[in-house]
GUVEX-551836 format. One record per residue (C-alpha): residue in three letters; z, x, y; residue number from 1. Coordinates in steps of 0.001 Angstrom, whole numbers, plus 500000, padded with zeros to 6 digits. Example, Ala and Ser with C-alpha at 12.3 -4.5 7.8 and 13.67 -1.06 7.14 Angstrom:
# residues 2
> ala / 507800 / 512300 / 495500 / 1 $
> ser / 507140 / 513670 / 498940 / 2 $
This chain:
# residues 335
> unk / 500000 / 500000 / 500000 / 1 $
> unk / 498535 / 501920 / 503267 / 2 $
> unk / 501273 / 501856 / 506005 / 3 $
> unk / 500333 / 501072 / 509539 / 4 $
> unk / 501538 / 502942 / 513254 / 5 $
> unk / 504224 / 499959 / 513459 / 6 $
> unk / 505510 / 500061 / 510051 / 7 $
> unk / 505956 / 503511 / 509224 / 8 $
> unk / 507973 / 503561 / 512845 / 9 $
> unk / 509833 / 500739 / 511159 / 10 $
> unk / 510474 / 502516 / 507860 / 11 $
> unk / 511535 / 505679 / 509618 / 12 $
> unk / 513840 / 504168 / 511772 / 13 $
> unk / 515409 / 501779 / 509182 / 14 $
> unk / 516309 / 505247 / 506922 / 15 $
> unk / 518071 / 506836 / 510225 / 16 $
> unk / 520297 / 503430 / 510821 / 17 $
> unk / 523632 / 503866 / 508807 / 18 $
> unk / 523571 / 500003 / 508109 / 19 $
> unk / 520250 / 498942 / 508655 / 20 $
> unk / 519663 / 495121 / 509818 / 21 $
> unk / 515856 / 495129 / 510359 / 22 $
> unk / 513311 / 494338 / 508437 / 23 $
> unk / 513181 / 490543 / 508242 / 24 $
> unk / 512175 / 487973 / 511123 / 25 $
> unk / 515691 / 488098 / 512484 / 26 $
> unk / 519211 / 490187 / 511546 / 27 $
> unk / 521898 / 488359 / 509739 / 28 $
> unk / 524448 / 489861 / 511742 / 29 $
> unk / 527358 / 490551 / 508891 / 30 $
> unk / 530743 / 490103 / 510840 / 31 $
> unk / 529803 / 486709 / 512202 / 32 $
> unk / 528155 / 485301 / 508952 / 33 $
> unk / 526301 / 482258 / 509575 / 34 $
> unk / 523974 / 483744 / 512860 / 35 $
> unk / 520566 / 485383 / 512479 / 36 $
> unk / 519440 / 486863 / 515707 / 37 $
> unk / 515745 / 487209 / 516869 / 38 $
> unk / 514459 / 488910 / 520400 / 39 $
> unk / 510541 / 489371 / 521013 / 40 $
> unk / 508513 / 489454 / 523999 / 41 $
> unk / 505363 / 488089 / 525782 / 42 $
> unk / 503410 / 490393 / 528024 / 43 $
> unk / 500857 / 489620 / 530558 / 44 $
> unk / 497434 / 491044 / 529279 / 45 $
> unk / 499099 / 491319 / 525881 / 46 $
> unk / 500116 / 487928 / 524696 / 47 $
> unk / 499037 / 486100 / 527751 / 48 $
> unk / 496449 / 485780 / 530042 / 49 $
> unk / 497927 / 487207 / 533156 / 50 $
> unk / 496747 / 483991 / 534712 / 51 $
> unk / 498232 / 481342 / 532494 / 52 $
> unk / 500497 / 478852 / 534006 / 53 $
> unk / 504031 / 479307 / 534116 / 54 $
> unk / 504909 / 475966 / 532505 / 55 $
> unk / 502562 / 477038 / 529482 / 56 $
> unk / 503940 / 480617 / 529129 / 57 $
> unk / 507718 / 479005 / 528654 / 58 $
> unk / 506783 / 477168 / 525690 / 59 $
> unk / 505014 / 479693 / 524493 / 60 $
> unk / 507587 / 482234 / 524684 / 61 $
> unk / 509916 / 480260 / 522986 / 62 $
> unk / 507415 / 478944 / 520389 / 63 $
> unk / 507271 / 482439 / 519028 / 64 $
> unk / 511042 / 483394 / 518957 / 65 $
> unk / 511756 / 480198 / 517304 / 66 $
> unk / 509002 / 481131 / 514661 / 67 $
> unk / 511296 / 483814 / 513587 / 68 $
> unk / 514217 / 481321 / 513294 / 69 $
> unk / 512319 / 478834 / 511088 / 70 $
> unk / 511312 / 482103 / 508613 / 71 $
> unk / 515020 / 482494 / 508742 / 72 $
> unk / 515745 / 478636 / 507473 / 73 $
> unk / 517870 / 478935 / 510862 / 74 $
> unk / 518758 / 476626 / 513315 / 75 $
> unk / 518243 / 477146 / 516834 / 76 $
> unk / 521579 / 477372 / 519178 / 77 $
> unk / 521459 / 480009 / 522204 / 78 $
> unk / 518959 / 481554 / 523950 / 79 $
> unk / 519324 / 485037 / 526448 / 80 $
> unk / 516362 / 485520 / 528362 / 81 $
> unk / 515142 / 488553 / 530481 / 82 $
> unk / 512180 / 487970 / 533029 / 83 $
> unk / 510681 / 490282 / 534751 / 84 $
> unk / 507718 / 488193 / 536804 / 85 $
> unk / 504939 / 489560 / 538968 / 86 $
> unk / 504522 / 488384 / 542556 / 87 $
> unk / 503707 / 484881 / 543241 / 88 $
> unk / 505625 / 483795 / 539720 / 89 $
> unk / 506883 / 480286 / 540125 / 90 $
> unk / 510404 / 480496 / 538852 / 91 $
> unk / 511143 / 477131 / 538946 / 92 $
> unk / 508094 / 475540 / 537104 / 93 $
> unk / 508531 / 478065 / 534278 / 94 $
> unk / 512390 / 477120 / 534159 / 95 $
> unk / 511640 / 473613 / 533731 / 96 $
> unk / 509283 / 474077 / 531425 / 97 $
> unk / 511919 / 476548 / 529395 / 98 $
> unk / 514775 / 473840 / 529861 / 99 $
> unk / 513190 / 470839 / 528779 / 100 $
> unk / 511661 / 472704 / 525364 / 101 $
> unk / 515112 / 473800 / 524669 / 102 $
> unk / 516677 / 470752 / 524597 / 103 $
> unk / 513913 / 469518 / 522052 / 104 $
> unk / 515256 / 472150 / 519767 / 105 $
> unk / 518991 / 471815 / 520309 / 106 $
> unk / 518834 / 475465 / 522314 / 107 $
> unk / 521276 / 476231 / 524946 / 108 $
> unk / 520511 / 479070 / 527380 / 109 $
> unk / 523085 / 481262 / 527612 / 110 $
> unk / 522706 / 483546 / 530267 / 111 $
> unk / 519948 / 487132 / 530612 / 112 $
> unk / 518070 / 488596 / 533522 / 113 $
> unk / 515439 / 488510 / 536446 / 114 $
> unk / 513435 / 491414 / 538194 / 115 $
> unk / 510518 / 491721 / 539700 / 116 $
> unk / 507695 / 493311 / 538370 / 117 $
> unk / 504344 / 494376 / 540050 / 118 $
> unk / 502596 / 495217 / 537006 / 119 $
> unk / 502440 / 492050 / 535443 / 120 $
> unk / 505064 / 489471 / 533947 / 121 $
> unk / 507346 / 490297 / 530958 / 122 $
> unk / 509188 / 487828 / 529256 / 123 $
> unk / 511609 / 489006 / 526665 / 124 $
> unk / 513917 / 486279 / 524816 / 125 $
> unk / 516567 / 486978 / 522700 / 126 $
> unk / 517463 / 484026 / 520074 / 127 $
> unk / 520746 / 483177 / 518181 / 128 $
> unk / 520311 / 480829 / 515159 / 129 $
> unk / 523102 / 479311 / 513015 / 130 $
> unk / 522510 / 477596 / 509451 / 131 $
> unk / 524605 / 474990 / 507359 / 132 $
> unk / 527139 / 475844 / 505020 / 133 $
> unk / 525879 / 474936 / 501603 / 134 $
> unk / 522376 / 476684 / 503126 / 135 $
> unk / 520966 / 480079 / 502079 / 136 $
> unk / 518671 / 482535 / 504693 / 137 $
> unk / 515372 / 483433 / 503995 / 138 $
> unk / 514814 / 486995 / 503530 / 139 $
> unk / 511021 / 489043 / 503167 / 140 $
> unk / 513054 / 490058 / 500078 / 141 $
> unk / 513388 / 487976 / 497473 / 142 $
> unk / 509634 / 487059 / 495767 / 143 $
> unk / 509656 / 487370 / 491982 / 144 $
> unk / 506604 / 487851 / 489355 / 145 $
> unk / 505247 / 484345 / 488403 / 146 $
> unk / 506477 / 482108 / 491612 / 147 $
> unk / 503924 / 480779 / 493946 / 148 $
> unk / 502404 / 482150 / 497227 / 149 $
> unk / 502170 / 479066 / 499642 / 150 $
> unk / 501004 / 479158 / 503430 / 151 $
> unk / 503181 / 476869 / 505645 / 152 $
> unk / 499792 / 475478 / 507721 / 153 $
> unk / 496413 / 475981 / 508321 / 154 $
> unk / 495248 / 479721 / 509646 / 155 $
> unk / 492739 / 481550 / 511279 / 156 $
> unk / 492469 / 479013 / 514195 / 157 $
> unk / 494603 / 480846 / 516650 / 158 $
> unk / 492302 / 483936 / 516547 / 159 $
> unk / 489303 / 481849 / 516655 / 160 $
> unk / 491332 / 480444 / 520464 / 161 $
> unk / 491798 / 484074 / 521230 / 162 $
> unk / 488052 / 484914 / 521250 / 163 $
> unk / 487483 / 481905 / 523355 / 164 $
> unk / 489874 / 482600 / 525931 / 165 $
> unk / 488678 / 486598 / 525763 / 166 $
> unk / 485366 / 485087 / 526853 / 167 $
> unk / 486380 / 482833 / 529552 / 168 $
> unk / 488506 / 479487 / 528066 / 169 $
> unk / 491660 / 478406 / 529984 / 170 $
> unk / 494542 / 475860 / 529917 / 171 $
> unk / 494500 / 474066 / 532702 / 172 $
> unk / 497580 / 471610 / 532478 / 173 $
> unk / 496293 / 469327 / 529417 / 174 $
> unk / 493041 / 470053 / 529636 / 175 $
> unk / 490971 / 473079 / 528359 / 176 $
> unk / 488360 / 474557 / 530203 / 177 $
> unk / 486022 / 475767 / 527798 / 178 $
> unk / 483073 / 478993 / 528737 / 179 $
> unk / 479400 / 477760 / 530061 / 180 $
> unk / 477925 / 478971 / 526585 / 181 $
> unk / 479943 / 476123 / 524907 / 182 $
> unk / 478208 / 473619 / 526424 / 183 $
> unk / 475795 / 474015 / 523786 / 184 $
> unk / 478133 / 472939 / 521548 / 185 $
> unk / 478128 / 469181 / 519979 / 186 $
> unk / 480446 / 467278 / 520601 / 187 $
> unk / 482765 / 467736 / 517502 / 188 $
> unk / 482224 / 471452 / 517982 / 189 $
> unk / 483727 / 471401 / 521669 / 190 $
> unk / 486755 / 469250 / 520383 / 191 $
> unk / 487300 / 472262 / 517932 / 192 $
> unk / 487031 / 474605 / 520385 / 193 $
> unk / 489989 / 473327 / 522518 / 194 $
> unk / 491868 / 472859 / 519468 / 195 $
> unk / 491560 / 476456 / 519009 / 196 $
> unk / 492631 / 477413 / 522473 / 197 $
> unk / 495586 / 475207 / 522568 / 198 $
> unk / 496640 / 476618 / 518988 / 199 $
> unk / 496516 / 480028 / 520058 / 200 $
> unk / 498591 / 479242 / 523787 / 201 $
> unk / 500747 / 476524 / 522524 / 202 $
> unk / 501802 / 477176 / 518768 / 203 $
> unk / 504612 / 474769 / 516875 / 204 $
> unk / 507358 / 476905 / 515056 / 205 $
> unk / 507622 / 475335 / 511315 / 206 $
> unk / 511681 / 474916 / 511827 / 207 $
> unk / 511685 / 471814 / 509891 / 208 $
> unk / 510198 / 473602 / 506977 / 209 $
> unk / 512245 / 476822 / 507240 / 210 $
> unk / 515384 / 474646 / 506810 / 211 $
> unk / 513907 / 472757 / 503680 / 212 $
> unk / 513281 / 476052 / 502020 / 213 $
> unk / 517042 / 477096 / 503244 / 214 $
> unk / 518060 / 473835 / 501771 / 215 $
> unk / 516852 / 474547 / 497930 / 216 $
> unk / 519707 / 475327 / 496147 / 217 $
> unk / 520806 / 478885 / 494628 / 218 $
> unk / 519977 / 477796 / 491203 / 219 $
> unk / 515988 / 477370 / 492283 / 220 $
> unk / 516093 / 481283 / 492341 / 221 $
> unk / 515377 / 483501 / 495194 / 222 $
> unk / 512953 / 482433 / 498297 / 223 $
> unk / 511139 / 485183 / 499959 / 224 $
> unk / 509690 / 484003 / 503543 / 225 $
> unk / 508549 / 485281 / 506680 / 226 $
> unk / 506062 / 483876 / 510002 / 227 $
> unk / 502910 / 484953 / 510134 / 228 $
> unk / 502473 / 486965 / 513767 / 229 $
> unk / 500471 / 489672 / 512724 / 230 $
> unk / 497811 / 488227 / 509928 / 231 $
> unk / 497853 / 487041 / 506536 / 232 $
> unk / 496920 / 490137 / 505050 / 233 $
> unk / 499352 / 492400 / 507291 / 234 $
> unk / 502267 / 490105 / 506539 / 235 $
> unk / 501916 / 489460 / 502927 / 236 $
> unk / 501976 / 493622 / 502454 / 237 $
> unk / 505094 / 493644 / 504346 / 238 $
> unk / 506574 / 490947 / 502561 / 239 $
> unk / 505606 / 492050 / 498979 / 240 $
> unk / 506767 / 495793 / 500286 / 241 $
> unk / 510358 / 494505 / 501184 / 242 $
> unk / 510447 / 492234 / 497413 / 243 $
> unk / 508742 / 495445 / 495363 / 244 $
> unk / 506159 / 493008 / 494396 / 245 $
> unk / 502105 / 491983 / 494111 / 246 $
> unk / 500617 / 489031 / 494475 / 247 $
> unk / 497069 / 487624 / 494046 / 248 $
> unk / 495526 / 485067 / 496664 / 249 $
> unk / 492432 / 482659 / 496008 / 250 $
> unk / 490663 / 482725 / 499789 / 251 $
> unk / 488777 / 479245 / 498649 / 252 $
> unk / 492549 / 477895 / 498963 / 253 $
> unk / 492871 / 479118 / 502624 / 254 $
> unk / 493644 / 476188 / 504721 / 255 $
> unk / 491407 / 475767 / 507701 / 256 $
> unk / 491051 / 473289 / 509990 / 257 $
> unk / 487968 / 470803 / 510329 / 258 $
> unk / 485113 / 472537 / 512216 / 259 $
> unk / 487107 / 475861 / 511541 / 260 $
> unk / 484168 / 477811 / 510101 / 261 $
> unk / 481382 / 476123 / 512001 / 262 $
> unk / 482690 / 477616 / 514943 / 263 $
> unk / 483611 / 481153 / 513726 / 264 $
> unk / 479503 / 480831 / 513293 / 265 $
> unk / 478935 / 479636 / 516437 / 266 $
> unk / 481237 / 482775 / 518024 / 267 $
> unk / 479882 / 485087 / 515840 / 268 $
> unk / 482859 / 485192 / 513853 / 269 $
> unk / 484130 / 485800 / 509541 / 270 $
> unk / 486283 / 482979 / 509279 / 271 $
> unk / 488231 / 484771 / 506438 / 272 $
> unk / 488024 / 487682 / 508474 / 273 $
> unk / 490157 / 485694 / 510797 / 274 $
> unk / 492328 / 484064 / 508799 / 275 $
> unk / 493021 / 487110 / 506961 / 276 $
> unk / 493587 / 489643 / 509776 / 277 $
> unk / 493252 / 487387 / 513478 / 278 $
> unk / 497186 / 486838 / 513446 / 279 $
> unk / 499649 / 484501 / 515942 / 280 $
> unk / 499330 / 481780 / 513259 / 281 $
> unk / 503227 / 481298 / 513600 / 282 $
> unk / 502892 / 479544 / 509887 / 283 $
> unk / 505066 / 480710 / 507158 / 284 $
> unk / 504599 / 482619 / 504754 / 285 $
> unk / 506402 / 481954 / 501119 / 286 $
> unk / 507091 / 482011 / 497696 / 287 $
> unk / 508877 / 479076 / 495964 / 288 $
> unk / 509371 / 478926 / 491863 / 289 $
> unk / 506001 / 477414 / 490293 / 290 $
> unk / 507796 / 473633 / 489844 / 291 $
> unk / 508750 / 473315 / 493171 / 292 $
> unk / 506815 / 472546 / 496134 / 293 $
> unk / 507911 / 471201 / 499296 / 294 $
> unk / 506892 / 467431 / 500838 / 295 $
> unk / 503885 / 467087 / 501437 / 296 $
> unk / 504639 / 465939 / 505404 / 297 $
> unk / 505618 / 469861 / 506001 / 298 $
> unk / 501903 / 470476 / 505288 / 299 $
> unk / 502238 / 473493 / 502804 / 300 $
> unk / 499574 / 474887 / 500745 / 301 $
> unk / 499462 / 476965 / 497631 / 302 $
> unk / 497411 / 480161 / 498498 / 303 $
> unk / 498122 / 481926 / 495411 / 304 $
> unk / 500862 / 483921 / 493583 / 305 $
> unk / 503372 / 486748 / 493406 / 306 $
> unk / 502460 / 489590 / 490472 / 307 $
> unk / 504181 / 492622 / 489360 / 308 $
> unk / 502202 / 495129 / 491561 / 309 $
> unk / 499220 / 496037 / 493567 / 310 $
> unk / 497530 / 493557 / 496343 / 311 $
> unk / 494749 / 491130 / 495320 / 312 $
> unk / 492220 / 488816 / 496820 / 313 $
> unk / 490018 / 486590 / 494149 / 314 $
> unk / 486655 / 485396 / 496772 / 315 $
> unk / 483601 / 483572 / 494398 / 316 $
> unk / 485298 / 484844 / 491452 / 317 $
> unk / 485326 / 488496 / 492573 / 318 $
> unk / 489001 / 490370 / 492416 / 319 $
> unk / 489043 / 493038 / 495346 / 320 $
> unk / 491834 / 495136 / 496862 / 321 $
> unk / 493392 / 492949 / 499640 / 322 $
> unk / 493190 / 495328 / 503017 / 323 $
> unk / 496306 / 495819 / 505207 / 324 $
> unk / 494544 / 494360 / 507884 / 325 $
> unk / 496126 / 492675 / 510970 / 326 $
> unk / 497577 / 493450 / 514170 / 327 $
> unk / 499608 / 496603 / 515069 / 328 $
> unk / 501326 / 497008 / 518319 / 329 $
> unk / 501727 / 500638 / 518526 / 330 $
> unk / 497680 / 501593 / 517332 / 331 $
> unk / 494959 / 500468 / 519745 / 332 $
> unk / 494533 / 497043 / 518032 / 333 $
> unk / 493704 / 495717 / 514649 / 334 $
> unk / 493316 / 498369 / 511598 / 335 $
């Protein structure tokens, strides 16, 4: 398994800690027990374009950090927030914004920082989640030879949003201004389109299905979980790496939304190119024994399953090494 710039800085740092938290979605913090604790940020030019309302950056910032909750099982209870917001940032619309998507969750904020900061905004949010008693957390570790590999939504689409807003799309308020070349679109093809965009600026953390897989009792055996940020591909390595497993994935069983791979053509895109690699899905990730499944209204899908060793993708009946593709923060983009 080929180790990326972000990883092996991981895994070196991890082996210098004397008792190393990291390596899962959020640290279980082992003095206080029941809290997991997340932070991550959202950079203009980075995660954001620099020009993206303030309203829309709130949720979006805490759309992500809650991700890391639900791959926890975790429930969301205090937020700590440092912003540090170029000129002209409207404080106040991204505040109401922040409040009123926190109380949707339960979240209280708590209390961080403001600064200015000419070079563009930086929002970093620090998350504290709680679980129930009789609950377990969801750990990377934990997959076992012979459960099943399931996807918590459909993926690929936020990428696809990504290229359209690299080429000109924008939020503006509910709508979504799409680029003059889409007018060539049909109809249906527009409508997917937006979709895309408002996936990739506005994604929905799958809390209610991290705390169904937190739910399943001990005796179901272990759970391994995590969100997918960086790609299918990217994530499932680091996920099989922390369980010292394989696993095999069928890319017909995918999920995609309607119109996904229609427009992928129309941008010029591989649609399992970027469902496999394009990242900011903010689905889950996980492996579940093969007689349980979860409810159908949590919108899971069986992708595949976890082996004994060695990465695998199965595409018209062809088996082929499964590339540790996906996003990494500290090369100069995808490898």
């Amino acid at each position: 398994m080929s180790a990326n710039g972000e990883d092996r800085l991981l895994r070196w740092l991890r082996g210098r800690l004397v008792t190393p938290l990291i390596g899962d979605d959020a640290a279980i913090l082992p003095s206080l027990g029941a809290v997991a604790v997340t932070v991550d940020s959202q950079i203009a030019g980075v995660h954001f374009p620099p020009d993206l309302a303030e309203a829309d950056l709130a949720r979006r910032l805490l759309a992500v950090n809650l991700s890391d909750l639900a791959a926890m099982g975790a429930i969301p209870a205090y937020a700590f927030l440092a912003l540090s917001a170029a000129p002209g940032f409207d404080h106040k619309k991204f505040f109401l914004s922040f409040l009123a998507a926190g109380r949707r969750y339960g979240l209280t904020l708590a209390g961080g920082d403001l600064a200015r900061h000419p070079g563009g905004t930086i929002a970093t949010l620090t998350l504290i989640g709680t679980k129930d008693e009789d609950a377990r957390w969801l750990q990377r570790r934990g997959a076992e030879p012979g459960h099943a590999l399931w996807l918590g939504g459909t993926v690929g689409e936020s990428a696809a949003g990504r290229l359209l807003i690299e080429r000109g799309a924008r939020l503006a308020g509910s709508r979504v201004d799409l680029p003059a070349f889409c007018q060539a679109f049909s109809s249906p093809l527009r409508a997917a389109a937006r979709r895309a965009v408002r996936r990739h600026l506005r994604p929905q953390p799958q809390l209610a299905l991290g705390r169904w897989l937190g739910a399943q009792p001990a005796t179901s055996a272990t759970i391994a979980a995590m969100d997918v940020s960086d790609g299918v591909a990217r994530d499932l390595h680091r996920l099989c790496h922390e369980s010292g497993v394989g696993a095999e994935i069928a890319a017909e069983a995918l999920p995609f939304t309607a119109s996904f791979t229609t427009l992928c053509a129309a941008l010029g895109a591989d649609p399992l190119e970027l469902a496999l690699a394009g990242g900011e899905d903010y689905v889950l990730i996980f492996t579940l024994p093969p007689e349980l499944a979860p409810p159908p209204e949590l919108g899971g899908r069986r992708i595949g399953a976890i082996t004994r060793r060695g990465l695998f993708i199965v595409r018209d009946g062809a088996r082929r090494e499964l590339s540790n593709a996906g996003w990494d923060h500290l090369s100069d983009g995808k490898k």
